[in-house]
Structure formats: C-alpha cells, structure tokens
C-alpha positions in Angstrom: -49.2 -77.0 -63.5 -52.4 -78.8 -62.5 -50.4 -80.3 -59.8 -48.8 -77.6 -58.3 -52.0 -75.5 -58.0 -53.8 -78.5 -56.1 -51.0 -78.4 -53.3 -51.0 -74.3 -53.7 -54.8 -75.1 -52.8 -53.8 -77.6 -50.1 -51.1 -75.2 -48.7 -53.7 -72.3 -48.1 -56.5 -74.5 -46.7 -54.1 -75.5 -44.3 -53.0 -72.1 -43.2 -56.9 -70.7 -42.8 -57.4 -73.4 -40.6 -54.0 -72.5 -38.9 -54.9 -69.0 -38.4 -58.3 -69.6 -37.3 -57.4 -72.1 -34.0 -62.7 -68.3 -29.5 -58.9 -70.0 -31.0 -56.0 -69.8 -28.3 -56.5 -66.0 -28.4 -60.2 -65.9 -27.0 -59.8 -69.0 -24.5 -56.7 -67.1 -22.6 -58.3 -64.0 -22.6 -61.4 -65.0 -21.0 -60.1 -67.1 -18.2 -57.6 -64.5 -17.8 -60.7 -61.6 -17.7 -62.3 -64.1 -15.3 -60.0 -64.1 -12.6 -60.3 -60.1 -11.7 -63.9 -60.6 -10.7 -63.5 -62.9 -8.1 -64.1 -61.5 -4.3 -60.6 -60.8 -2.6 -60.9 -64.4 -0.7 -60.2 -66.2 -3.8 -58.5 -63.3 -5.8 -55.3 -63.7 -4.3 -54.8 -67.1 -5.3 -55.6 -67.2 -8.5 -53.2 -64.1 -9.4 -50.7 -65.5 -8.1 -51.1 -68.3 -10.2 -52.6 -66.2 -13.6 -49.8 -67.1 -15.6 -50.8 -70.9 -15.3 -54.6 -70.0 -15.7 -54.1 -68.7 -18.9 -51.7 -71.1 -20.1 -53.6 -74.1 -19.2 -57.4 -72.7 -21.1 -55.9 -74.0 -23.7 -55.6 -77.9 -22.6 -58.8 -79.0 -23.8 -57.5 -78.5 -27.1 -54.7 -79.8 -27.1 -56.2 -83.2 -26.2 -58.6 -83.9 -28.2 -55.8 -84.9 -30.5 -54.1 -87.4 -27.9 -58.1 -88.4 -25.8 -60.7 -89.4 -28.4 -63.3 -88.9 -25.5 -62.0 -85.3 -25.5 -63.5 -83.7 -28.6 -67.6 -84.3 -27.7 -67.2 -82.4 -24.7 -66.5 -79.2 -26.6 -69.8 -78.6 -28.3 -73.3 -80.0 -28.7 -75.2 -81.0 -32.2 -78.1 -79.1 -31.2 -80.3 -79.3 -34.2 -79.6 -83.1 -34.3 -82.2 -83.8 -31.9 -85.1 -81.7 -34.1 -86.7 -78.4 -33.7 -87.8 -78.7 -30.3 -84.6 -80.0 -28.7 -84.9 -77.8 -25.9 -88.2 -79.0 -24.7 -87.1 -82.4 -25.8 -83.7 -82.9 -24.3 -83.4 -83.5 -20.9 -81.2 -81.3 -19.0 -80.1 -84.2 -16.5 -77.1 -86.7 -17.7 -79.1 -90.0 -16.3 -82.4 -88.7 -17.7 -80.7 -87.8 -21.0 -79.2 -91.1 -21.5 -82.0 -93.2 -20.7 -84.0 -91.1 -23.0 -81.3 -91.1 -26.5 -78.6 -93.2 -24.9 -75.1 -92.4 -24.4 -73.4 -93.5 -27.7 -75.8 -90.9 -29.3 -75.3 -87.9 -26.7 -71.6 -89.0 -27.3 -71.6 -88.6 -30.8 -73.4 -85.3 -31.0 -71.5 -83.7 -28.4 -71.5 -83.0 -24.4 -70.8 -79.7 -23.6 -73.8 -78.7 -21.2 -73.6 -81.7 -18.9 -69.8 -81.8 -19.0 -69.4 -78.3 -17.6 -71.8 -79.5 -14.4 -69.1 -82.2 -14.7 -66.4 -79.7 -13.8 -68.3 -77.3 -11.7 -68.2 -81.0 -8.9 -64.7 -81.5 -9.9 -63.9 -78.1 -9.0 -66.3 -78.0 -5.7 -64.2 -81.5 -4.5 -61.0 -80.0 -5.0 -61.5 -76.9 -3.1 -63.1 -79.0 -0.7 -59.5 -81.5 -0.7 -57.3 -77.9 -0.5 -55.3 -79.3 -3.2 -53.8 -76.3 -5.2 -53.3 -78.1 -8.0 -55.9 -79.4 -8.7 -58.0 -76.8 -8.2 -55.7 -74.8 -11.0 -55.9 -77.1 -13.5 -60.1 -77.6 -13.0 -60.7 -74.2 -12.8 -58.6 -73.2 -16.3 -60.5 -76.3 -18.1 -63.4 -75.5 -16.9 -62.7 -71.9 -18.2 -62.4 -73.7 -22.0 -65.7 -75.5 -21.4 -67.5 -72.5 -20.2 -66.0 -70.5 -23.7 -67.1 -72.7 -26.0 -70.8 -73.4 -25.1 -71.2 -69.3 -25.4 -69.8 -69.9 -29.6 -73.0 -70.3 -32.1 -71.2 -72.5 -33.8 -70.2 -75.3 -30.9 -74.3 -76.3 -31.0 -74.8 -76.8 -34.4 -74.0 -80.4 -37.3 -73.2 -76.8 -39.5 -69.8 -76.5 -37.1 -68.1 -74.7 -39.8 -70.7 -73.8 -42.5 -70.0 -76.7 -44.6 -73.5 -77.7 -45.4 -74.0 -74.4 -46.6 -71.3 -73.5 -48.8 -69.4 -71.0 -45.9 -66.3 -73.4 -45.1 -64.0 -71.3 -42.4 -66.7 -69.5 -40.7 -66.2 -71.1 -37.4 -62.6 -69.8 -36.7 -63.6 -66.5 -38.6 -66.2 -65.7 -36.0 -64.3 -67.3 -32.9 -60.9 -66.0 -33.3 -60.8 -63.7 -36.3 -63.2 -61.2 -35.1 -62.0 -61.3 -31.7 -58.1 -60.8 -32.6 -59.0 -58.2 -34.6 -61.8 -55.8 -32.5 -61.4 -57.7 -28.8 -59.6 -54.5 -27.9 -62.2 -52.4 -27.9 -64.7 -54.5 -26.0 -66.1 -53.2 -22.9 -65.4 -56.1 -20.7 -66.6 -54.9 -17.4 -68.9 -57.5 -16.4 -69.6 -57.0 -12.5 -68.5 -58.9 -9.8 -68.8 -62.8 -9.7 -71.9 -64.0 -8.6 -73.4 -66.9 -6.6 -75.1 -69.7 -9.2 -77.6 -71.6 -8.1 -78.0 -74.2 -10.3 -74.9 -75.0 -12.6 -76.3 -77.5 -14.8 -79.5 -74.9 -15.7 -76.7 -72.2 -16.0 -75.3 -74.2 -18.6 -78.2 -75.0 -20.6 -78.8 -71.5 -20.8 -75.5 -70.7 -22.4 -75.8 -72.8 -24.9 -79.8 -72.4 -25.8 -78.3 -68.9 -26.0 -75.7 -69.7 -28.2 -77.9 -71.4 -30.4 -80.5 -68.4 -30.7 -77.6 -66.5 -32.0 -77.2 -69.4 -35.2 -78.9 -68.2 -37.7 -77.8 -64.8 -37.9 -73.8 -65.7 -37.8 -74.5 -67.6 -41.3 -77.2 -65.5 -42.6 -75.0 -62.5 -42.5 -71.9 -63.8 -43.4 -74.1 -65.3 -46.5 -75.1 -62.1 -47.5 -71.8 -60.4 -47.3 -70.0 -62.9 -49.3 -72.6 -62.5 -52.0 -71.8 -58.5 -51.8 -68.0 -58.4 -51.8 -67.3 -61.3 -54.0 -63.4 -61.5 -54.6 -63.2 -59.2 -52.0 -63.9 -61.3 -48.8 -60.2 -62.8 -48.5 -56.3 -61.0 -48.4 -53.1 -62.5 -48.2 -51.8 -62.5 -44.3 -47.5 -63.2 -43.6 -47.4 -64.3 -39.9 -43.5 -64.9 -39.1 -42.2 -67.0 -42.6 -46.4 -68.0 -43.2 -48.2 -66.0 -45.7 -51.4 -67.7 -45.5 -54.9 -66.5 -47.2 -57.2 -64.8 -44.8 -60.4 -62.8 -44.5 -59.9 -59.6 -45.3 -60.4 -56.9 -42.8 -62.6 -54.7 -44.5 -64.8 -57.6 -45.1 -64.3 -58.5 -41.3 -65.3 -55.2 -40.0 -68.2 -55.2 -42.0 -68.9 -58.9 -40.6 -68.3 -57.7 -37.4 -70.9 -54.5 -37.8 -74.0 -56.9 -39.6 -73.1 -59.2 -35.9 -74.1 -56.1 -33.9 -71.8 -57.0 -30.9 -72.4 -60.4 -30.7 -68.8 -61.5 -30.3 -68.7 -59.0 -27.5 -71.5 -60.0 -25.4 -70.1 -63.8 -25.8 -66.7 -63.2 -24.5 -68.7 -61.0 -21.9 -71.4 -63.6 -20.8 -68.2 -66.1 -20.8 -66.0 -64.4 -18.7 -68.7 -63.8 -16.3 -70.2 -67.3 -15.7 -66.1 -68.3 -15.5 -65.8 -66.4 -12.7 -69.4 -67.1 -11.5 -68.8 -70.9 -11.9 -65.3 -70.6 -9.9 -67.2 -68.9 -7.2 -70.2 -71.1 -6.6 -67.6 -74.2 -6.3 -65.4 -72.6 -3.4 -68.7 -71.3 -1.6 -70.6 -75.0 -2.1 -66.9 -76.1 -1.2 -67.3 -74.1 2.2 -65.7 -71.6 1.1 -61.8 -72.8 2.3 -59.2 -70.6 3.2 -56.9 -69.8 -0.1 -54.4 -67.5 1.1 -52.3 -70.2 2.7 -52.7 -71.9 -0.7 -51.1 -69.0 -2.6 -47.4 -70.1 -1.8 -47.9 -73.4 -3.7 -45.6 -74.5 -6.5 -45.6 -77.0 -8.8 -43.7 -80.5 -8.5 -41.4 -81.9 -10.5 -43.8 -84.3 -11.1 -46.3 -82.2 -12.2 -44.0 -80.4 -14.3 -43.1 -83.5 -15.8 -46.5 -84.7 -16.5 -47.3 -81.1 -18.0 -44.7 -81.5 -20.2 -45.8 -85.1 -21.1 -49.3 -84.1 -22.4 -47.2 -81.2 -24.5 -45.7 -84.4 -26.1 -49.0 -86.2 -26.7 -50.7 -83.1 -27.9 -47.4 -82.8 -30.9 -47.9 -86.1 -32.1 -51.9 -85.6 -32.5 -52.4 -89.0 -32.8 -56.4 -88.2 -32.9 -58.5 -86.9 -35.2 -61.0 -84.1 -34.5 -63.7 -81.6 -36.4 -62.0 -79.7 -38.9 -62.7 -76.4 -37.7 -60.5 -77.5 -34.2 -57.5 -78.5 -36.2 
C-alpha cells in the first residue's frame, strides 16, 4: 500500500509538471501577437510565414534537453549576485565576464546578454536576405524576449522551492495564462524603433524582478487561506493529472492585479520592437520578394532532426522546464 501511494505521488508530480510546460501556450501566442505590429514592409513576410513563427517559439525548449549550453540562456539568478545586483552587474558581456567570469554568469543564467545576442544574429541575417534564417532568429528570439518578462526566470527561487511553493513557476506562466489570456487586452501599439537592445533587455528583466516578491507573497498567503482547496483533479485526453484549482487560480490571478497581462503585453511588444530595430539597423531590405520562400528539403530534414533530439532529452534541465 505504501508502495503504491509513493508512485501515485510520483505519477501526479509528473503530470503538474506536464501541465505546467509562459509553457508552449504563452510562447506561441506572443510571437504570434508580435507579428501584427510590424509596419507593412516587414508584415507581409512574416504572415506569410506565421505558421512557422509560432511553431518554431517553442525551439528553445526543446533543446535544452539535446544542448546543455541551452538552458542558461533562458533566465538569470538575479539575487545570486546580492542585493544590489543591478548597480553591481555590468550590463556589457566583456565587462561582465571580466568582472564574475564566465563559468559563473554561465551557471546563474544568461538571458539579458543572450537576447543582444540574437537582436545581431537577427540584424546579419536580414542584412544576408536569407529567409530562413531570419525565420528561425526571429521566433527564437521571440522565446528569449518571453522569458526575461516571467518573475520567476531571475530568481535561485525558479519554482518556489526554497520556500515551500513547489509548482509555482508553471502556475503563474502557463496556468494563469491558459486560463484568463482570453480576456487580455493585447493591443500594444505599433512596433517601435529601440535604440539600445542590450539596455532594452536589462530593463525587462530588472522589471521582471520587481515583480518577485509579490508572485510568492500572494500565492503564500492564498495557500494558507484555501488549504485543501488550492488543487482539483484535471483529465486532459487519457491524463487525469492534479491541478490548481480554478477558483483558487482566479483568486491568484485577482491578488496579481494584471500582472500576467502586462507581461505578455510588454513581451509582445519588445518582440515586435526587437524584429524591427534589426531590419532597420539591417537597412531596412526589401522583404516582399522574400515572401515566396519555402523551405528545403534540407531544412525540413534538419527540422525534423532536432524533433528527434528533443524526444530522446538526453539533457537535464530546471525542474520547472521539464
């Protein structure tokens, strides 16, 4: 009997992390949000190709299972680096390393510096008119963008286990967002010009942060309130897995005060805005006689190939990503 409870217990740990992998949902819906601000030179382009742009959000994930590099470049270990971190920490890569080295910035996470990473590999391949690559930047650099706006991507707390709230992280990035999403004004404006990627960056994320204690402080206080109440029992196809409970969501979701909202909006803007600022530092390059492209064979095939690596997840990652 003992037995068969501990893989009962197993069983639904497994499926609350399952149902909490911004998760697939958020990621596609923000690069997909993204695309309909861009100015009518780029717009074209990228609807033709929005099935791919919303597919491919997702990529990032899916490697840090097969690319051990891959995980670090999702979030940053803020509080790692003290109470002052953001007078501390240098925004500049070179400057950054010299100062902690790169073993530690590696190990604490990379996302500020690797979206300014992006933003050049995105300005170089609109600069090389290559279609494809330009595709399969901009949805990645979607991801990137996503997850520096999530509280919980710039904190050693990534899924409230040092303080007793263990599923948090998918609760408030893909939870909440399946679940009220629809109703969220997403009408962010037109994409603008960014002058300074890098600084846009570190602003996400010091915003992110700000947001920290208030994403465990209420859901602290709410567990203590409802008690047994905070989880239900969820069947998804033949999966009935243990989930948080709506009424306890919605009432997560109220204490937040439209947090999640203003995320997924700030994201979806500084998507587009990012996208933007690369074809005009690019020179700004004709994409209309881009939008006929189609994929190779070859490029089908390699798709398909990092499908294949992502399956066998022969790399471990944080257990909130799983």
């Amino acid at each position: 009997m003992v037995m068969k409870r501990i893989v009962l217990s197993t069983a639904l740990a497994a499926c609350l992390v399952l149902f909490s992998n911004w998760g697939f949902f958020g990621h596609e819906r923000i690069n997909r949000l993204a695309v309909f601000i861009l100015p009518p030179e780029m717009i074209g382009f990228y609807k033709a190709n929005l099935h791919y742009i919303v597919e491919a959000a997702v990529n990032p994930d899916r490697r840090r299972y097969s690319v051990k590099e891959e995980a670090p470049r999702h979030y940053i270990d803020l509080d790692h680096y003290g109470d002052s971190v953001f007078q501390k920490m240098p925004q500049s890569w070179n400057a950054a390393v010299a100062k902690y080295s790169e073993d530690t910035l590696q190990a604490y996470g990379i996302v500020p510096w690797h979206i300014n990473r992006m933003y050049h590999a995105l300005r170089e391949a609109f600069q090389l008119r290559d279609p494809a690559r330009i595709l399969k930047v901009s949805a990645e650099l979607g991801h990137y963008v996503a997850d520096a706006h999530v509280p919980l991507h710039t904190t050693e707390n990534y899924n409230g286990q040092l303080t007793g709230q263990e599923g948090i992280h998918g609760f408030w990035e893909s939870r909440l967002p399946e679940l009220f999403s629809d109703r969220y004004d997403f009408f962010v404006g037109k994409a603008e010009y960014i002058s300074n990627p890098q600084q846009a960056a570190w602003k996400a994320v010091k915003e992110s942060h700000r947001h920290l204690g208030q994403v465990l402080d209420e859901e602290k206080k709410l567990s203590e309130k409802m008690g047994d109440k905070k989880y239900t029992f969820e069947t998804k196809g033949r999966q009935t897995a243990k989930v948080y409970a709506p009424a306890f969501a919605a009432a997560y979701h109220r204490a937040l005060q439209g947090m999640v909202e203003q995320r997924m909006r700030e994201a979806i803007k500084m998507v587009g805005d990012l996208w933007f600022t690369a074809w005009v530092d690019a020179g700004q390059p004709d994409l209309k006689s881009l939008i006929g492209y189609t994929p190779s064979e070859a490029e089908l095939a390699q798709r398909r190939a990092e499908l294949e690596r992502w399956k066998k997840q022969t790399t471990s990652s944080r257990p909130h990503e799983n």
